[in-house]
Residue, then its C-alpha position, 0 to 999 in steps of 0.5 A: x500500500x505504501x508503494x501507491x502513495x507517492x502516485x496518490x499524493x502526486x494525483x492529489x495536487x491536481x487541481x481537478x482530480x477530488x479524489x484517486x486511487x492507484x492500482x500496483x501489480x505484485x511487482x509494483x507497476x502501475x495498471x490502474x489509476x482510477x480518479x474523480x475530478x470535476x468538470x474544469x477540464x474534459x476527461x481527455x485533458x485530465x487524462x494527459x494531466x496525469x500522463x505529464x505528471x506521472x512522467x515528469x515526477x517519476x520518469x515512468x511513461x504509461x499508457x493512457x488506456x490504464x487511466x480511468x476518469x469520472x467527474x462530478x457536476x461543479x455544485x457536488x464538488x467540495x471546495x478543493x482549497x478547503x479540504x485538509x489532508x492529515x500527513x502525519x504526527x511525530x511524538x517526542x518525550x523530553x522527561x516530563x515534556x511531551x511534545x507532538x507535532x501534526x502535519x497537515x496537507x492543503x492545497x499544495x501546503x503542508x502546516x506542522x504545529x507543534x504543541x508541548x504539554x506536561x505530563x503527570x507522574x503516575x500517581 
């Protein structure tokens, strides 16, 4: 599963895919990449879009026949500049300190906030 995640994320900066899923071999190649976009753009672009990404960011050409396109009316579309996307936490113990850091994905964005709290000894 963590092999598709480089494409997803890739897939997900595009400004009219919504949402995307990525389908891998047993050898880790590309055989589906399936998306939902809105209508900005036709699906024959979309599909180009994502041909022209998948190249420039991994060097890997793929046939335009692997890609599956569907795309939803604008007023069922969430605002893409709204969504957040969570990244990932990091937590570190410093003694009592316990520090925890959240990353967050929007729109091209990531946002780390960090919060310190003080821990109790157990009683």
């Amino acid at each position: 599963m963590s092999q598709r995640l480089p494409y997803k994320n890739l897939l997900m900066i595009l400004r009219v895919i919504v949402s995307s899923k990525v389908k891998l071999d047993d050898t880790g190649n590309l055989v589906e990449i399936h998306a939902l976009a809105d209508k900005s753009r036709n699906a024959k672009q979309i599909v180009r879009d994502i041909q022209s990404a998948v190249t420039a960011k991994f060097d890997l050409e793929i046939d335009h026949r692997i890609i599956s396109i569907a795309q939803l009316s604008c007023d069922s579309v969430m605002q893409k500049d709204l969504r957040i996307v969570f990244k990932g936490m990091e937590v570190a113990s410093k003694g009592l300190e316990l520090d925890v850091k959240v990353m967050l994905f929007t729109e091209r964005r990531i946002t780390a906030a960090v919060k310190r709290v003080l821990t109790r000894l157990p009683a």
